[in-house]
C-alpha beads as a LAMMPS data file, in Angstrom:
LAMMPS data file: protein, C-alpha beads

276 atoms
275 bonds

1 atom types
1 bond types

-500.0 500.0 xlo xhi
-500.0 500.0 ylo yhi
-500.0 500.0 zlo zhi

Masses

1 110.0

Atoms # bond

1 1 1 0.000 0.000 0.000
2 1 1 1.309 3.312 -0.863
3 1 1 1.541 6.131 1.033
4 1 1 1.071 8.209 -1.807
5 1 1 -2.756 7.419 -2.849
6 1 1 -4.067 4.266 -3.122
7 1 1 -6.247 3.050 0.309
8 1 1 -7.908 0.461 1.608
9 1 1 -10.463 -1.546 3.276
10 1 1 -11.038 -5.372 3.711
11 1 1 -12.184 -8.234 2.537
12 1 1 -11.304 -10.074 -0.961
13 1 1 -14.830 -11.425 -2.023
14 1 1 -15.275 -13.630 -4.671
15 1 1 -17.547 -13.335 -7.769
16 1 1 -16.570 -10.039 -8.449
17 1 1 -17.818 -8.359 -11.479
18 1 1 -14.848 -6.635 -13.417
19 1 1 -15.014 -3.890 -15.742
20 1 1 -12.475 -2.780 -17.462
21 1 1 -11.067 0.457 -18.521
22 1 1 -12.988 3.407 -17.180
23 1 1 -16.679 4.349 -16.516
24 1 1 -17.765 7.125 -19.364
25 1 1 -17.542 10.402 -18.316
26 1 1 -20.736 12.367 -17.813
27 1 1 -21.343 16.032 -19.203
28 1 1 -20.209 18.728 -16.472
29 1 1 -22.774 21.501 -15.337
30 1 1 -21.606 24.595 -15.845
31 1 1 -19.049 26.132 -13.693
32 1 1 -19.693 29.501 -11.498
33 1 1 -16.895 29.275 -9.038
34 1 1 -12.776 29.500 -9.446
35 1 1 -10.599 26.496 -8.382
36 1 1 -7.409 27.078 -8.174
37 1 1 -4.503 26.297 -5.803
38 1 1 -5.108 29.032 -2.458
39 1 1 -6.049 26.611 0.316
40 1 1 -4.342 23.458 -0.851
41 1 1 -1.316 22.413 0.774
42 1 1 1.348 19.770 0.013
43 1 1 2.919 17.309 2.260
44 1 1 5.828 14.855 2.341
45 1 1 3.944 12.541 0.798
46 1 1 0.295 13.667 -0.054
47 1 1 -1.528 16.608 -0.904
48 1 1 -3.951 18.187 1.730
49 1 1 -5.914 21.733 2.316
50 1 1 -6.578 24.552 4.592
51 1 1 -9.949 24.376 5.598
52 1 1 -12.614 25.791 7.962
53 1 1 -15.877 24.953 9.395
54 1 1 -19.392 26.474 8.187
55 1 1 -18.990 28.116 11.476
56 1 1 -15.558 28.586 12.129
57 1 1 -14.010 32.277 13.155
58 1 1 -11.458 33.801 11.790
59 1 1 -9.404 33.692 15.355
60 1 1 -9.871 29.927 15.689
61 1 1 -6.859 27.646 15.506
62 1 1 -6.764 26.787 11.730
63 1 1 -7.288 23.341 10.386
64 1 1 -5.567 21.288 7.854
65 1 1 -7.063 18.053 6.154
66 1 1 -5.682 15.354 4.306
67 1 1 -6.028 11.049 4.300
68 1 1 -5.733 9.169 7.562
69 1 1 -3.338 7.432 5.147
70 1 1 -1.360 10.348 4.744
71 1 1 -0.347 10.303 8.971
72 1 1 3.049 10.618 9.744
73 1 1 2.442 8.111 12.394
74 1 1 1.606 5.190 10.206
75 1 1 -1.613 4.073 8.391
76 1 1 -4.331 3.354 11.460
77 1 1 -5.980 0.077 11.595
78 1 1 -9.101 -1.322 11.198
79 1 1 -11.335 0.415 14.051
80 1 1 -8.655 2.665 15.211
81 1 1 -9.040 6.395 15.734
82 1 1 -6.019 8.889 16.330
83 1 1 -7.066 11.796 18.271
84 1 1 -5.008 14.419 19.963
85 1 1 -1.949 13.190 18.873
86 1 1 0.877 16.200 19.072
87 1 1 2.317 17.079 15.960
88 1 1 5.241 19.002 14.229
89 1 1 4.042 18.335 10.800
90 1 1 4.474 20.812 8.360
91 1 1 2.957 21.868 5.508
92 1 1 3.658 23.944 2.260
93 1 1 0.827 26.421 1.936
94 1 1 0.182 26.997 -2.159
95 1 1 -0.723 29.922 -3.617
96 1 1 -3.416 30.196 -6.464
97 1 1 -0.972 29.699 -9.569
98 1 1 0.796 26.978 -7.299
99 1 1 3.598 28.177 -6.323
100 1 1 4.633 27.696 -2.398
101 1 1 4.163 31.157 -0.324
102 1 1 5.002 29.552 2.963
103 1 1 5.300 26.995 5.644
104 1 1 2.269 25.972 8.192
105 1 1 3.012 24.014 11.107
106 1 1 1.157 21.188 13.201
107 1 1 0.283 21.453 17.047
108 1 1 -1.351 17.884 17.061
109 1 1 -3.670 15.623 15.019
110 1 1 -6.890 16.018 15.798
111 1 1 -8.520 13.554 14.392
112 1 1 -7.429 10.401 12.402
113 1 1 -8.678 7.426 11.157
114 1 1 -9.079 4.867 8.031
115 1 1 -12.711 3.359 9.161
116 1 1 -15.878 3.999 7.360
117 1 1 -13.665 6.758 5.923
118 1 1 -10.265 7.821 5.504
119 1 1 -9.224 11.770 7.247
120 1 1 -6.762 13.177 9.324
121 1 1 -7.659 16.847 10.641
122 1 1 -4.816 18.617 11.788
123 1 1 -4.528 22.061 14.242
124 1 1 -2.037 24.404 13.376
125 1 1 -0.133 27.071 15.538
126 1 1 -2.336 29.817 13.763
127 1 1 -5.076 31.177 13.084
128 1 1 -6.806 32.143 9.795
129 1 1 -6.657 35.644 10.243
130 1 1 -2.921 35.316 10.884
131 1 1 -2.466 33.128 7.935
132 1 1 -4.924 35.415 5.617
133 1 1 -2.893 38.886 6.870
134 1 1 0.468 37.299 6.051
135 1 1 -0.033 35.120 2.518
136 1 1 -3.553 36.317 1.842
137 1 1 -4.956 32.680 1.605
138 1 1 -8.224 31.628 3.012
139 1 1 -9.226 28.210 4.173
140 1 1 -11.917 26.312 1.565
141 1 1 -15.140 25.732 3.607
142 1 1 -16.201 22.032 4.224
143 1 1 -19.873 21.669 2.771
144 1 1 -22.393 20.117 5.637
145 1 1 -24.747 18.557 2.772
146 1 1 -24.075 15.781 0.851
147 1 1 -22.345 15.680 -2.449
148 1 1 -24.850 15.308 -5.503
149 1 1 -24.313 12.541 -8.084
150 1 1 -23.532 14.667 -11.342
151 1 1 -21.631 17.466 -9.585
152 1 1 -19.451 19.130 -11.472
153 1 1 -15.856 18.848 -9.355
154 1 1 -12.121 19.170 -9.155
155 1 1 -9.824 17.441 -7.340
156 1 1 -6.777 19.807 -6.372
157 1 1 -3.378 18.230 -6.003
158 1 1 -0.739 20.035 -3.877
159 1 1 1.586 17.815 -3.838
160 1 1 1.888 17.531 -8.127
161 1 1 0.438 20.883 -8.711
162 1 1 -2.108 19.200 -10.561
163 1 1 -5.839 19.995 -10.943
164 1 1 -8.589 17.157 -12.306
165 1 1 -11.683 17.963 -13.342
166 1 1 -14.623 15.333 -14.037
167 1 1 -18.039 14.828 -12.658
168 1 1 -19.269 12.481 -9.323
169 1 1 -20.341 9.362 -11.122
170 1 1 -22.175 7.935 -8.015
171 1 1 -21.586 6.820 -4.483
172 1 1 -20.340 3.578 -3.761
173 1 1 -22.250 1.790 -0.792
174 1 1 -19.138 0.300 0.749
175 1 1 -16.025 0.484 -0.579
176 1 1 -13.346 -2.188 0.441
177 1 1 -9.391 -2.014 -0.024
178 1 1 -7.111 -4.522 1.899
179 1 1 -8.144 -5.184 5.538
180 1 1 -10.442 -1.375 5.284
181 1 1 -13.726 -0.449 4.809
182 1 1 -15.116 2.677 3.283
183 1 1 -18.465 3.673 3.541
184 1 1 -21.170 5.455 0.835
185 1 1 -17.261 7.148 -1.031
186 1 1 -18.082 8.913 -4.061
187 1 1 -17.053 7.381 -7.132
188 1 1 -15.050 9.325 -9.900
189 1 1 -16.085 9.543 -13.857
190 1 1 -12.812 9.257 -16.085
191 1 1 -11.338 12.872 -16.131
192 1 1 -10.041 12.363 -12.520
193 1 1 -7.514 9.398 -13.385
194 1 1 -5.394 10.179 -9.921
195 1 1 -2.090 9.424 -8.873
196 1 1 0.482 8.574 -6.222
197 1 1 0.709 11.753 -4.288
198 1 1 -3.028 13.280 -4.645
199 1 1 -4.377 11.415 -1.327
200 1 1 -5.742 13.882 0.667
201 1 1 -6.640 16.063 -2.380
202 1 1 -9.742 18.075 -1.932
203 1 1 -12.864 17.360 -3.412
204 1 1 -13.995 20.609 -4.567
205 1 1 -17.849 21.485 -6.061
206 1 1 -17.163 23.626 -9.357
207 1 1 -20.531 25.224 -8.828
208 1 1 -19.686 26.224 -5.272
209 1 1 -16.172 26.306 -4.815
210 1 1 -17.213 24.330 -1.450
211 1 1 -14.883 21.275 -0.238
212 1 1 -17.415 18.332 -0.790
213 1 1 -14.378 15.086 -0.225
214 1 1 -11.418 13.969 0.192
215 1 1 -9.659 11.850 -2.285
216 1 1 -7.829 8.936 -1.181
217 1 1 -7.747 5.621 -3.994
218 1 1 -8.129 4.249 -7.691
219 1 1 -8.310 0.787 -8.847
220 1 1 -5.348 0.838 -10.584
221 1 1 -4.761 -3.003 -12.623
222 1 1 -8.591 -4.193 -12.024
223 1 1 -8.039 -7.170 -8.660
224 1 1 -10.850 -7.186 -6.720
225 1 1 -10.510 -5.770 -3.321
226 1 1 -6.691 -5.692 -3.352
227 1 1 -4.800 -2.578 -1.792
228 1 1 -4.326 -0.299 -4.512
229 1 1 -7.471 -1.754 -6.251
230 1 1 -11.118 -0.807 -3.764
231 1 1 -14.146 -2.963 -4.959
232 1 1 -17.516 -1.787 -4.288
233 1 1 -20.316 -3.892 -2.355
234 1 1 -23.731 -2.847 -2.864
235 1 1 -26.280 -3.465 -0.024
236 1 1 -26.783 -7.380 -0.917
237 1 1 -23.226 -8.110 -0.620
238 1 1 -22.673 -7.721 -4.711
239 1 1 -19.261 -7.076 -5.736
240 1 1 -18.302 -5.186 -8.132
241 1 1 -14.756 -3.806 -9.777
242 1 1 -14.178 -0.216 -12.055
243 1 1 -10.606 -0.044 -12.978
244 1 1 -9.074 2.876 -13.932
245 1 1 -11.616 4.725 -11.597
246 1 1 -11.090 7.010 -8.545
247 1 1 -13.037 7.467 -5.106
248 1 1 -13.139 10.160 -2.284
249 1 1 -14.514 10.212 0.957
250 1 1 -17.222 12.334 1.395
251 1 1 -16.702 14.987 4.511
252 1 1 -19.948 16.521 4.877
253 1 1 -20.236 14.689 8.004
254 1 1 -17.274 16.824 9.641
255 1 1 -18.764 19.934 10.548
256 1 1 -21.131 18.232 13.009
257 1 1 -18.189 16.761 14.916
258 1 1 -17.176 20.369 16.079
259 1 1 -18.298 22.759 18.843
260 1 1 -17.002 26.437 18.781
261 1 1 -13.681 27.100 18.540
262 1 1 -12.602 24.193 16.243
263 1 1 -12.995 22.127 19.257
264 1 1 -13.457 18.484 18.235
265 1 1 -16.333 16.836 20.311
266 1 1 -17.413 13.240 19.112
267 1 1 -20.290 12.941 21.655
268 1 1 -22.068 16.105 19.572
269 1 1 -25.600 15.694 17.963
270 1 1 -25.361 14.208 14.636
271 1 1 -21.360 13.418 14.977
272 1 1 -21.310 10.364 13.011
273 1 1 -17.217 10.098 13.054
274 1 1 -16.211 6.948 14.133
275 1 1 -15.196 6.805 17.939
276 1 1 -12.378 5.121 19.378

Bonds

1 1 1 2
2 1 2 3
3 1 3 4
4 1 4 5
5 1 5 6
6 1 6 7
7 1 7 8
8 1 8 9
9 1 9 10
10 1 10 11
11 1 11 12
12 1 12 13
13 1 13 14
14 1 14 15
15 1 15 16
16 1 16 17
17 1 17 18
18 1 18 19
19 1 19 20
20 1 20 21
21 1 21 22
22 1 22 23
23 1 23 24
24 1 24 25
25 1 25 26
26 1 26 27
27 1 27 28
28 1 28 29
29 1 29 30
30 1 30 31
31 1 31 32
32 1 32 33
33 1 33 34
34 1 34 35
35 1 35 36
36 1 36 37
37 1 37 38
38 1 38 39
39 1 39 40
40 1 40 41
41 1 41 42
42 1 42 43
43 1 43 44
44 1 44 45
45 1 45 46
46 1 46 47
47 1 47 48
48 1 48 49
49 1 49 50
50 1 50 51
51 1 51 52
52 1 52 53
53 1 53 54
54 1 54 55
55 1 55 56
56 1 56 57
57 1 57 58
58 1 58 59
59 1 59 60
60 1 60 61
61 1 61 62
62 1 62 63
63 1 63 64
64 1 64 65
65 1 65 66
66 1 66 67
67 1 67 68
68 1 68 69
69 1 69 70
70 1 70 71
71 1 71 72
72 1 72 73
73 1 73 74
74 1 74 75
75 1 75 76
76 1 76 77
77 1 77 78
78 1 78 79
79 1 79 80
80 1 80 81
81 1 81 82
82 1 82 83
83 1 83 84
84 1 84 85
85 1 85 86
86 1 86 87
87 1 87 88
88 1 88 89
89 1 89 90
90 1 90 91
91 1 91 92
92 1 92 93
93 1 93 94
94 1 94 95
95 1 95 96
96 1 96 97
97 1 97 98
98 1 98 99
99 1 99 100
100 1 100 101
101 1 101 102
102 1 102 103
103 1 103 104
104 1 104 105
105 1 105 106
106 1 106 107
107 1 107 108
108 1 108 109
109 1 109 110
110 1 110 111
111 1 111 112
112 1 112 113
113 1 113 114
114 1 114 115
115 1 115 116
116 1 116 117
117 1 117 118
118 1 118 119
119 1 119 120
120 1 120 121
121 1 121 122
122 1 122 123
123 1 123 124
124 1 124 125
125 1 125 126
126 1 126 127
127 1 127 128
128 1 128 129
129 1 129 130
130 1 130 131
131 1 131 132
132 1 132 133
133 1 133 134
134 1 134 135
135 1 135 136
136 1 136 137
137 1 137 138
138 1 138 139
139 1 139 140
140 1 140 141
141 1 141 142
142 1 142 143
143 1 143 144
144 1 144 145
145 1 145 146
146 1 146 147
147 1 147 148
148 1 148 149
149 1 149 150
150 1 150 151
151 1 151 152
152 1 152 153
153 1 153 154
154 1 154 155
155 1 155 156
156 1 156 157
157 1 157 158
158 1 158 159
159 1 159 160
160 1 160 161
161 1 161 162
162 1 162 163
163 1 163 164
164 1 164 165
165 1 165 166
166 1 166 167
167 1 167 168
168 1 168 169
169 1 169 170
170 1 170 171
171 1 171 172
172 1 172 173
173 1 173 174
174 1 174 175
175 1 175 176
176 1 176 177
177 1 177 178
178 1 178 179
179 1 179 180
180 1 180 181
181 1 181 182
182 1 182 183
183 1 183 184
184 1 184 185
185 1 185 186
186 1 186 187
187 1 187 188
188 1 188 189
189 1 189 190
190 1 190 191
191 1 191 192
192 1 192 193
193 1 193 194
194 1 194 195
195 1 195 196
196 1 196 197
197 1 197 198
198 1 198 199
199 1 199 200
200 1 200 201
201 1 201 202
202 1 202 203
203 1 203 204
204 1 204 205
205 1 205 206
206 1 206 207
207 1 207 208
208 1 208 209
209 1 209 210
210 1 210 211
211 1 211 212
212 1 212 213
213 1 213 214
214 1 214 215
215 1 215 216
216 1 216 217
217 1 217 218
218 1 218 219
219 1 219 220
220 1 220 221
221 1 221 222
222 1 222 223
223 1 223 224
224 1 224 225
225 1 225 226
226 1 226 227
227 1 227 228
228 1 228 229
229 1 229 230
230 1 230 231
231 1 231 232
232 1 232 233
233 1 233 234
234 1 234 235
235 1 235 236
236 1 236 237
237 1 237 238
238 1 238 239
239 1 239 240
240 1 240 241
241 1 241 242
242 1 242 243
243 1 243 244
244 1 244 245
245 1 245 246
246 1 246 247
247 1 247 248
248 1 248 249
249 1 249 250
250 1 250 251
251 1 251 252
252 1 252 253
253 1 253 254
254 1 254 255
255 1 255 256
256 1 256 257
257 1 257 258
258 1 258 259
259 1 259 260
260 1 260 261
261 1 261 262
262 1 262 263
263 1 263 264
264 1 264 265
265 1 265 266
266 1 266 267
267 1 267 268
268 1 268 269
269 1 269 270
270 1 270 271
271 1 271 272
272 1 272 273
273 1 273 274
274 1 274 275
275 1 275 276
């Protein structure tokens, strides 16, 4: 399993359905909003972004989020969740063309975790005023709704200064690579053909310009629930095998997991992140 992309999640089932080459790509909506580069980050070995809350103040620690993959600390397991963990990490913060402006820096992990999905959240020594006063960035704002199937999107690579544009094909029910599970990941059309290096990449609506996922895998040589090659199980236990084709992790889900502040709390209404 490489650190660079490709995830996860259990369970080689037999009588999987394979098909080949890649899904077709579906027409993309018109665009209204400008990706670019401001907000992403790159890591050592994955991409990542600046991001804030719905309701997130300027003068709250900042936030950085990538693949629990992506964790300097190792890949977690099956069922376990990182949280708290301190951190030095640092992070190259990207301006809109791509070039680097600067260097962030970790306090801790806040959360982390490859079950049901696959994030790590990280707190930074700053805040987003201080960041947006000295490189004039601003985070990208995780959505709180769920991503719609024909959403025009781009997936924003820091670390290869890459951007991929395609459309959200579907959403897979459960998504299994090696010994993890994923759980209702959105599934790519063609255009977004990703790479070692784009984990953590986010997911961003065209339309919006909101962060709707995280990317973190691609069935890259068509085996069936391999590392490196996620299968999808539908709700009957159906397997089924797109090569060539990406997933994310949806993050909608996130917002709820916060009180003011940035202040993780699991045990809030509606937190659905997994617990340790």
């Amino acid at each position: 399993m490489k650190p660079l992309i490709g995830t996860f999640a259990a369970l080689a089932l037999a009588g999987a359905t394979v098909v080949a080459g890649s899904l077709p790509a579906q027409a993309s909506a018109p665009s209204s909003a400008t990706v670019n580069f401001a907000g992403t980050v790159a890591l050592s070995n994955c991409s990542g972004s600046l991001v804030r809350l719905p309701g997130s103040a300027a003068t709250d620690p900042a936030l950085v989020l990538s693949n629990g993959h992506c964790l300097e600390s190792g890949m977690p397991g099956p069922g376990e969740v990182v949280l708290n963990q301190p951190s030095s990490r640092t992070f190259s913060l990207l301006s809109a063309t791509g070039g680097k402006l600067g260097t962030l820096r970790a306090t801790k992990v806040v959360y982390g975790a490859m079950t049901d999905t696959d994030v790590s959240i990280y707190q930074l020594n700053t805040t987003y005023a201080s960041i947006k006063s000295r490189y004039g960035i601003a985070p990208l704002t995780i959505a709180d709704t769920h991503p719609a199937q024909g959403a025009d999107i781009r997936v924003v690579s820091g670390y290869w200064k890459k951007i991929y544009s395609c459309s959200i094909d579907g959403f897979a029910y459960q998504l299994n690579e090696g010994d993890w599970t994923f759980k209702d990941s959105v599934r790519y059309t063609s255009g977004c053909d990703v790479i070692g290096g784009t984990s953590g990449s986010p997911v961003v609506d065209a339309s919006t310009g909101r962060l709707v996922a995280v990317n973190n895998t691609i069935n890259e040589n068509g085996e069936s629930c391999t590392v490196d090659n996620p299968c999808e199980v539908d709700e009957n236990g159906a397997v089924t095998v797109h090569q060539g084709i990406g997933y994310a992790q949806e993050t909608y889900g996130i917002p709820a997991c916060f009180a003011a502040g940035n202040q993780l709390d699991l045990t809030l209404p509606g937190c659905t992140l997994p617990r340790p």
